[in-house]
C-alpha positions as CSV (number, residue, x, y, z in Angstrom):
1,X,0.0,0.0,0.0
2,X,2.5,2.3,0.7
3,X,3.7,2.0,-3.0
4,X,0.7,3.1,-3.9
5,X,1.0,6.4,-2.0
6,X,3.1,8.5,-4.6
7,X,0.1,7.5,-7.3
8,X,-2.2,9.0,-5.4
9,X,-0.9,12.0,-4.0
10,X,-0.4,12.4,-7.9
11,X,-4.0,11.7,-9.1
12,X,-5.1,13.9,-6.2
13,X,-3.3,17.1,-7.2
14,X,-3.9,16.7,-10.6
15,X,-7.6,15.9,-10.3
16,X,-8.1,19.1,-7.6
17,X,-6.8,22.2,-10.0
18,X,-7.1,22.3,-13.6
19,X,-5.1,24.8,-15.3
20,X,-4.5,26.2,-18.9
21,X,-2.1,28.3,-20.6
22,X,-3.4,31.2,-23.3
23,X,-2.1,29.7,-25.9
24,X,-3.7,26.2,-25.4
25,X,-7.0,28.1,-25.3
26,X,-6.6,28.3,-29.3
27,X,-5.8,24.7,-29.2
28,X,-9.0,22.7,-27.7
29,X,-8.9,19.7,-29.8
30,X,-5.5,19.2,-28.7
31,X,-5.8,19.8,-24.6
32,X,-9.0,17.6,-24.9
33,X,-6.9,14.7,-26.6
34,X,-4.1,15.0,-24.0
35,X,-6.9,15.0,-21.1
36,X,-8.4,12.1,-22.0
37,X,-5.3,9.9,-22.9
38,X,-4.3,10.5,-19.6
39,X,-7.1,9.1,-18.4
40,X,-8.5,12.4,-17.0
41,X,-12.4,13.5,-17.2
42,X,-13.6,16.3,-19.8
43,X,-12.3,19.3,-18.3
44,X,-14.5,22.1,-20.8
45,X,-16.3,23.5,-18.3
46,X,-12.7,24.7,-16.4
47,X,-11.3,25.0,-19.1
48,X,-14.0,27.6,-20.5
49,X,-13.5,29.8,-17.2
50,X,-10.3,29.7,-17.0
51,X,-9.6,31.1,-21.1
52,X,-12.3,33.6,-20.1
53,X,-10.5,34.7,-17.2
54,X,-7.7,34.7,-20.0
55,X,-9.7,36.9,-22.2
56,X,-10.0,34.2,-24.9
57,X,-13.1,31.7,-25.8
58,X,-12.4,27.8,-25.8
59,X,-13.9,25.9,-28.5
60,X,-15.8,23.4,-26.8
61,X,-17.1,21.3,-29.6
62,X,-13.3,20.9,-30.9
63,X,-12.5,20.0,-27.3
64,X,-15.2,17.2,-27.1
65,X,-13.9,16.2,-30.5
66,X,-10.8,15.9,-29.3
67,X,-11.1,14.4,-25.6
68,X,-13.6,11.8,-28.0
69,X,-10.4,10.7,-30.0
70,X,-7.9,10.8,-26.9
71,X,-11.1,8.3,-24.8
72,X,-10.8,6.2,-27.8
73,X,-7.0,5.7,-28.0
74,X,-7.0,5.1,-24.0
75,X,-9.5,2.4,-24.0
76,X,-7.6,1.0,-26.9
77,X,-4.2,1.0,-25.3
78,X,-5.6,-0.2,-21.9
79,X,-7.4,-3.4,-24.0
80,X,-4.3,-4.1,-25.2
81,X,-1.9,-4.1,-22.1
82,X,-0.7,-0.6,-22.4
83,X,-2.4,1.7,-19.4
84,X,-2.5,0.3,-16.2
């Protein structure tokens, strides 16, 4: 169990604050991809606040599209042996 402590103290900090950069807030399709192959939930509705806060609009339909294609390639690595 104590192995296991580092993972989660991982998963719990990166699960508790989302953040973005300006410049990824003019790249949704590929923030939503890296989300999701990482295993993470969608993250659009932060995401939105946080560009607006930025002064810049997310695309949330590329975003979807995106976190979509990443949700796919997870589950296909995972059936295969590659994600724990």
């Amino acid at each position: 169990m104590k192995a296991l402590a580092p993972l989660f103290l991982t998963v719990a900090s990166l699960t508790g604050c989302a953040t973005i950069e300006a410049n990824d807030c003019q790249k949704p399709y590929d923030v939503g991809f890296r989300d999701a192959i990482f295993g993470l939930q969608p993250q659009d509705n932060v995401y939105a606040s946080l560009c607006g806060a930025k002064g810049a609009k997310l695309d949330v339909a590329a975003y979807g599209a995106g976190w979509q294609e990443g949700k796919y390639e997870f589950d296909r690595r995972k059936a295969h042996g590659g994600v724990d």
